[in-house]
C-alpha positions as CSV (number, residue, x, y, z in Angstrom):
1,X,-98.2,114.1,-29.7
2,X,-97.2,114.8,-26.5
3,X,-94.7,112.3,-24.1
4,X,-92.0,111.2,-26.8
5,X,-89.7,110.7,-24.2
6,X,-92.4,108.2,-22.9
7,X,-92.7,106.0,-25.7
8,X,-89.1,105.7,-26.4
9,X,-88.7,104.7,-23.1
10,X,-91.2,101.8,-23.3
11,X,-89.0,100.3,-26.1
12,X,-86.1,100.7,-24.4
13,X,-87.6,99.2,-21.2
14,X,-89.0,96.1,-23.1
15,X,-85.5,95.6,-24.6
16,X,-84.2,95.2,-21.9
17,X,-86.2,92.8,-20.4
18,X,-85.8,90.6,-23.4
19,X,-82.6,91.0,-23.4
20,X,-82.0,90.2,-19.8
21,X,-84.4,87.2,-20.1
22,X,-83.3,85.8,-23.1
23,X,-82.9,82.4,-22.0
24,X,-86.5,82.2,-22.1
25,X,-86.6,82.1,-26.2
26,X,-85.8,78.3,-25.9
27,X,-86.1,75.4,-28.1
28,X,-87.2,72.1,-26.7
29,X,-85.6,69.0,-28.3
30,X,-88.2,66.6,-26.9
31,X,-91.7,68.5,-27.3
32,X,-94.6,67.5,-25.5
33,X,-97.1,65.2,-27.8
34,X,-99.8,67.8,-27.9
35,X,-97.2,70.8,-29.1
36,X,-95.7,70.6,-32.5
37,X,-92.3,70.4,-33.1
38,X,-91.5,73.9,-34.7
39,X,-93.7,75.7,-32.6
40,X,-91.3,77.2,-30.3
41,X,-89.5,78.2,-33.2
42,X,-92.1,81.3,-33.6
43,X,-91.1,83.3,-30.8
44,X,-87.8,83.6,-32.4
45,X,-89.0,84.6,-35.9
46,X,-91.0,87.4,-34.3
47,X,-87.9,88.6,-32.7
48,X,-86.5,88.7,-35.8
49,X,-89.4,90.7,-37.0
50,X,-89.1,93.2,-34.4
51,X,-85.8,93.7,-34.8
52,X,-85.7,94.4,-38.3
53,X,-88.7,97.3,-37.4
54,X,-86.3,99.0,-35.1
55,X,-82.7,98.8,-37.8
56,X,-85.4,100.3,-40.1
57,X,-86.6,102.9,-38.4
58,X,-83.4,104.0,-36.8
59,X,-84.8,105.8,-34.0
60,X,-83.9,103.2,-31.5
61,X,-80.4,104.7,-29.2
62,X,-77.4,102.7,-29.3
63,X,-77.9,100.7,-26.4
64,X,-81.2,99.4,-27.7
65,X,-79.7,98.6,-31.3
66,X,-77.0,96.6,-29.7
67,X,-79.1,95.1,-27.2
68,X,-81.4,94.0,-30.8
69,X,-78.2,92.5,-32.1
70,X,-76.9,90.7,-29.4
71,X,-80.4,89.2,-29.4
72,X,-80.4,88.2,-32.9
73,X,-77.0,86.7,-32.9
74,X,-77.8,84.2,-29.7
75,X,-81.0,83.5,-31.8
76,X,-79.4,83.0,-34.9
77,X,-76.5,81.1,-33.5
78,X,-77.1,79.4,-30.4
79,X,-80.8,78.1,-30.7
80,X,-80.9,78.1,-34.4
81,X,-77.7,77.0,-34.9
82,X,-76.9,79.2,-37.4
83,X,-79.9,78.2,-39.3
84,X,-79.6,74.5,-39.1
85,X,-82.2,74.0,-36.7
86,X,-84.5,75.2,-38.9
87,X,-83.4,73.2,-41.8
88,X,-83.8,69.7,-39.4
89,X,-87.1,71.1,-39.0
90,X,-88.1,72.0,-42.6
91,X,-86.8,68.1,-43.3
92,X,-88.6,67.1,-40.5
93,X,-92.4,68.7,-41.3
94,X,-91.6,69.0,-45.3
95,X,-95.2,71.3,-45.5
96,X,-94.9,73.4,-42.4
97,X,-94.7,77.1,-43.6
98,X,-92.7,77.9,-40.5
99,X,-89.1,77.6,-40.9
100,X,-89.9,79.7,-44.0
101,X,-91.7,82.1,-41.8
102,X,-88.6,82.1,-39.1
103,X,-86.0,82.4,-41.7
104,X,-87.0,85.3,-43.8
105,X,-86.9,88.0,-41.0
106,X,-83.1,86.8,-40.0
107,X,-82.1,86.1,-43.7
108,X,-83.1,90.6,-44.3
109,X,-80.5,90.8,-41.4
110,X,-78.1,89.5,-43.1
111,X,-78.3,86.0,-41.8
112,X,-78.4,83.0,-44.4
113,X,-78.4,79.3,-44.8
114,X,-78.8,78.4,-48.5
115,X,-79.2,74.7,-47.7
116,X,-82.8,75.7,-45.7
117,X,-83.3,77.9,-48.8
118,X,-82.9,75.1,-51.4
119,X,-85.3,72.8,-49.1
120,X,-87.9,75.6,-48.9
121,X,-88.3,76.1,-52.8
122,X,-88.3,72.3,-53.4
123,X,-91.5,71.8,-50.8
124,X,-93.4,74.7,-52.2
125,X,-93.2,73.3,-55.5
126,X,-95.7,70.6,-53.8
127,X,-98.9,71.0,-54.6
128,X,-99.7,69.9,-50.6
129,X,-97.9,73.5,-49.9
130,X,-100.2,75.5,-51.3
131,X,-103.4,73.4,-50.4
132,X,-102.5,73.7,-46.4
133,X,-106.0,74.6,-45.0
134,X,-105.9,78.0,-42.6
135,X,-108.0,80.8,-42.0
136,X,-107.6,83.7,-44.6
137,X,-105.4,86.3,-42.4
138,X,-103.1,83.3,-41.7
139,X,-103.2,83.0,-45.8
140,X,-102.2,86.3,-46.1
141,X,-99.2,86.9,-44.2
142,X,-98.2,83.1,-45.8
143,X,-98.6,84.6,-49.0
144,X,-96.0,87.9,-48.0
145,X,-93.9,86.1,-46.6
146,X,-93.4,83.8,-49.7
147,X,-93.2,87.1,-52.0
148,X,-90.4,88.3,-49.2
149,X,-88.3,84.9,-49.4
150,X,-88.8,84.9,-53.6
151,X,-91.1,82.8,-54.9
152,X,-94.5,82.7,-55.8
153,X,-97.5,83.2,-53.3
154,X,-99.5,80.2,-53.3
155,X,-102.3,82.6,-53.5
156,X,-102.2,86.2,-54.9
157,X,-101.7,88.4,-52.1
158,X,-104.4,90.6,-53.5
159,X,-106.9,87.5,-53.6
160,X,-106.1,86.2,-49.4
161,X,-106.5,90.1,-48.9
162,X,-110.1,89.9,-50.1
163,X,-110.7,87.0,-47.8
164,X,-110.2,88.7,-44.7
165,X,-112.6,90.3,-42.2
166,X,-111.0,93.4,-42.5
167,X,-111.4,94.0,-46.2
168,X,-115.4,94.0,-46.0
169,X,-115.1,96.7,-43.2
170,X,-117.8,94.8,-40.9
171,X,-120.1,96.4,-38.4
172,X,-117.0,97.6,-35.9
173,X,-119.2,96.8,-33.0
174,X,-118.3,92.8,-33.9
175,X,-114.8,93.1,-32.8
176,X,-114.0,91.1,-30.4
177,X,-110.9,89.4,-29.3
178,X,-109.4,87.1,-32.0
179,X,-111.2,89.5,-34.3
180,X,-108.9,92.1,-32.9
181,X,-105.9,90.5,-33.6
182,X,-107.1,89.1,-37.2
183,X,-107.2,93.2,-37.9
184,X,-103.3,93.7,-36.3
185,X,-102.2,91.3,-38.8
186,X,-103.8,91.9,-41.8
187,X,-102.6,95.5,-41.5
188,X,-99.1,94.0,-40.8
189,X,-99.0,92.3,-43.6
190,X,-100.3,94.5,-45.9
191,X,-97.9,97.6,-44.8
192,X,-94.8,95.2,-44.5
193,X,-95.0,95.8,-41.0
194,X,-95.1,99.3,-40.9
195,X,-92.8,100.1,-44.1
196,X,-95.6,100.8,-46.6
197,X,-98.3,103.3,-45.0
198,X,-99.9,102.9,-48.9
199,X,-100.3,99.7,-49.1
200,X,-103.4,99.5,-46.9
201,X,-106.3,100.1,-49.9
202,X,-107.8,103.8,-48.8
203,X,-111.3,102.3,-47.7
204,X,-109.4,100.4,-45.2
205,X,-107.1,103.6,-43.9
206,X,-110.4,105.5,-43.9
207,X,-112.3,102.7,-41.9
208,X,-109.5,102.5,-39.4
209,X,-108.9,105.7,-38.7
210,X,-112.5,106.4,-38.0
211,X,-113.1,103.1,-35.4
212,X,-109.6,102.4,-34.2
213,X,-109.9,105.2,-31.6
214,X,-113.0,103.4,-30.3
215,X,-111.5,99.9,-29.7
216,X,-108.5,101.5,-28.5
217,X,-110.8,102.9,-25.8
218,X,-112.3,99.6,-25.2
219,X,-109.0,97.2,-25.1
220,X,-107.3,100.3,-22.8
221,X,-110.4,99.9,-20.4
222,X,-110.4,95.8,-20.6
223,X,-106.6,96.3,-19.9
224,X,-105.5,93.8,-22.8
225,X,-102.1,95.2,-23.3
226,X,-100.8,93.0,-26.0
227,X,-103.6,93.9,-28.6
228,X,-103.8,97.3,-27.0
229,X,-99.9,97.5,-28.4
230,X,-100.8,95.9,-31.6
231,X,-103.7,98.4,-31.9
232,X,-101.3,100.9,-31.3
233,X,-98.9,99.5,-34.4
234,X,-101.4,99.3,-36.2
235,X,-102.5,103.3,-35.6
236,X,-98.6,104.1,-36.3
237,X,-99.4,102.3,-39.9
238,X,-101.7,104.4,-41.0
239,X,-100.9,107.1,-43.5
240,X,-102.3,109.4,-40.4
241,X,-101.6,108.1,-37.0
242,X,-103.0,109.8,-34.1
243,X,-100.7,108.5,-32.2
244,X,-102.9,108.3,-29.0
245,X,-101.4,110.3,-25.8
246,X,-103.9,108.8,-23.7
247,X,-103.6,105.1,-25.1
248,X,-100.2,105.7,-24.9
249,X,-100.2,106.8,-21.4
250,X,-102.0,103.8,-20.3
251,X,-100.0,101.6,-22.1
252,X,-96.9,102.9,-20.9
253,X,-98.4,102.8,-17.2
254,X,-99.3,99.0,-17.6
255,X,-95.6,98.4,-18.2
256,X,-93.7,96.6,-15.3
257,X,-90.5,98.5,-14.0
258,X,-88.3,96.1,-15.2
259,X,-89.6,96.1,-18.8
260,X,-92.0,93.1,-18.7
261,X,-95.3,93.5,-20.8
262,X,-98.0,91.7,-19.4
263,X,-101.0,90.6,-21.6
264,X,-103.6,91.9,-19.5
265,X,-104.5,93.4,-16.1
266,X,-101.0,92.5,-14.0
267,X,-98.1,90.2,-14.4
268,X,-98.8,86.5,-13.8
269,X,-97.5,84.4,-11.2
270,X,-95.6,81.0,-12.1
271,X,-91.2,80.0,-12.4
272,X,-89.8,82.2,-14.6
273,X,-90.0,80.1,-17.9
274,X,-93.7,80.1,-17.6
275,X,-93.7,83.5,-17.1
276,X,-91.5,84.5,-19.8
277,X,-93.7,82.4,-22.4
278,X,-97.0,84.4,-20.9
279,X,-95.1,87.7,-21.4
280,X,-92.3,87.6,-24.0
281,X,-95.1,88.9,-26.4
282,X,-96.4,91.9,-25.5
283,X,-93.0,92.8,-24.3
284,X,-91.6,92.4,-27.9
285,X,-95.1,93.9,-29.0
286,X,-94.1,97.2,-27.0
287,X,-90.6,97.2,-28.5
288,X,-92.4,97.2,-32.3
289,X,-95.2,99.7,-31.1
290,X,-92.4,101.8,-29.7
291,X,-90.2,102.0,-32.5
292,X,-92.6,102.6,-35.2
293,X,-94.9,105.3,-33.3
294,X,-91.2,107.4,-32.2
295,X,-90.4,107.3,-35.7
296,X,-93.7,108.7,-37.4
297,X,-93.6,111.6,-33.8
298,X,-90.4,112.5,-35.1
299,X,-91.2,112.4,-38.7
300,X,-94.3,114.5,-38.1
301,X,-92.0,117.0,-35.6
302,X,-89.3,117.0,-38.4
303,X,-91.7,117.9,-41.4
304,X,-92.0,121.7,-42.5
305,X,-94.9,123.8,-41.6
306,X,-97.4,124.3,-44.2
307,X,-97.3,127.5,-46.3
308,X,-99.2,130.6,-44.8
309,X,-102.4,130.8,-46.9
């Protein structure tokens, strides 16, 4: 693969603008009617998420891990309040999977408040948990992330896996859109976010590594950068990745100068907290594609030549 230096850069450009924009992960304490309550709470768990790729990976440089942990302590301490805004909202919406969701990311970091832990096991003993109604991808990652926190999925992860569009292996010409992303996060969840090549069944590997050049191609010519980056995670999962140069390249080109992501064609107009909510997620998306595609180009550089025949 050719232009490492490139997509270490991209990381390091996107934390940075996270960083510098952080007051843009915001709570609100009086929600409009037609949001729910724990909603903004999301953005925060996926920077949790992120963060945790790039302390695994360890290829991130020093400025870019401190820049993570500075970000994951104003998280953790000023909006979250060291965890006891999510336990207000777990009290609050007793069935929302989210604080759950939030928390496990940040509690892997080493961040923890057992009172939110001892509210989430008493709610999923509720048979209402497990009967929440949501479409089979969102099942799955509901179901990791209740093996991650330490109890028992409400469905076997094996059984939401078989649910999804991506275990049938449909005719790849269907893909559209929310399709795209359904695929991001089904492989997500079944590598642990990049951890665990193997746990994608080897049907799927094989099925994705034969199409997901093609609808790189297509999302790189629509200019969707934020599934074009999750596409591009999603290539650094595989036991394989091809680590596109010229999905890269045109990634990497879409990338503002100070760092910003946008979601597709060029950066929106608006204030800046309107902004920020339109762009803080490709921007953490190129962080994660960043980290984990550096980290299989320097494994693959790192590994020993095969033996001559």
């Amino acid at each position: 693969m050719s232009g490492i230096q490139q997509v270490h850069d991209v990381g390091a450009r996107a934390l940075g603008w996270l960083y510098e924009h952080r007051a843009g992960f915001r709570l609100d304490d009086d929600p409009p009617p037609e949001v729910g309550v724990l909603d903004r709470f999301k953005p925060l768990g996926e920077l949790a998420l992120i963060s945790r790729v790039i302390f695994r990976e360890g290829v991130a440089g020093s400025r870019q891990a401190d820049l993570a942990r500075k970000l994951l302590d104003h998280a953790w301490h000023e909006l979250l309040g060291s965890g006891r805004r999510l336990l207000d909202g777990q009290r609050r919406e007793p069935l929302c999977p989210v604080p759950m969701e939030v928390y496990v990311p940040f509690r892997e970091l080493g961040f923890r408040e057992p009172s939110l832990e001892t509210a989430v096991r008493l709610n999923h003993r509720l048979n209402s948990w497990g009967a929440l109604e949501v479409v089979p991808v969102r099942r799955l990652g509901l179901s990791a992330m209740e093996r991650r926190f330490g109890v028992d999925p409400s469905m076997p992860v094996d059984e939401a896996y078989r649910r999804t569009w991506l275990s049938r292996r449909p005719e790849p010409w269907t893909v559209e859109g929310n399709i795209g992303y359904d695929i991001t996060h089904t492989v997500f969840h079944l590598t642990d976010w990049g951890a665990n090549p193997a746990g994608l069944p080897a049907d799927v590997a094989d099925y994705l590594a034969l199409w997901l050049p093609v609808w790189l191609d297509d999302w790189l010519d629509l200019g969707r950068w934020d599934l074009l980056g999750e596409l591009l995670v999603v290539d650094a999962c595989l036991p394989e990745p091809a680590l596109d140069p010229a999905a890269w390249e045109g990634f990497a080109g879409a990338q503002q100068p100070d760092g910003a992501m946008p979601v597709m064609g060029g950066m929106p107009e608006g204030d800046e907290e309107s902004v920020f909510d339109l762009v803080y997620h490709p921007t953490l998306v190129a962080a994660f594609a960043s980290a984990l595609a550096l980290s299989r180009a320097l494994s693959d550089l790192a590994a020993p030549a095969p033996a001559p025949a």
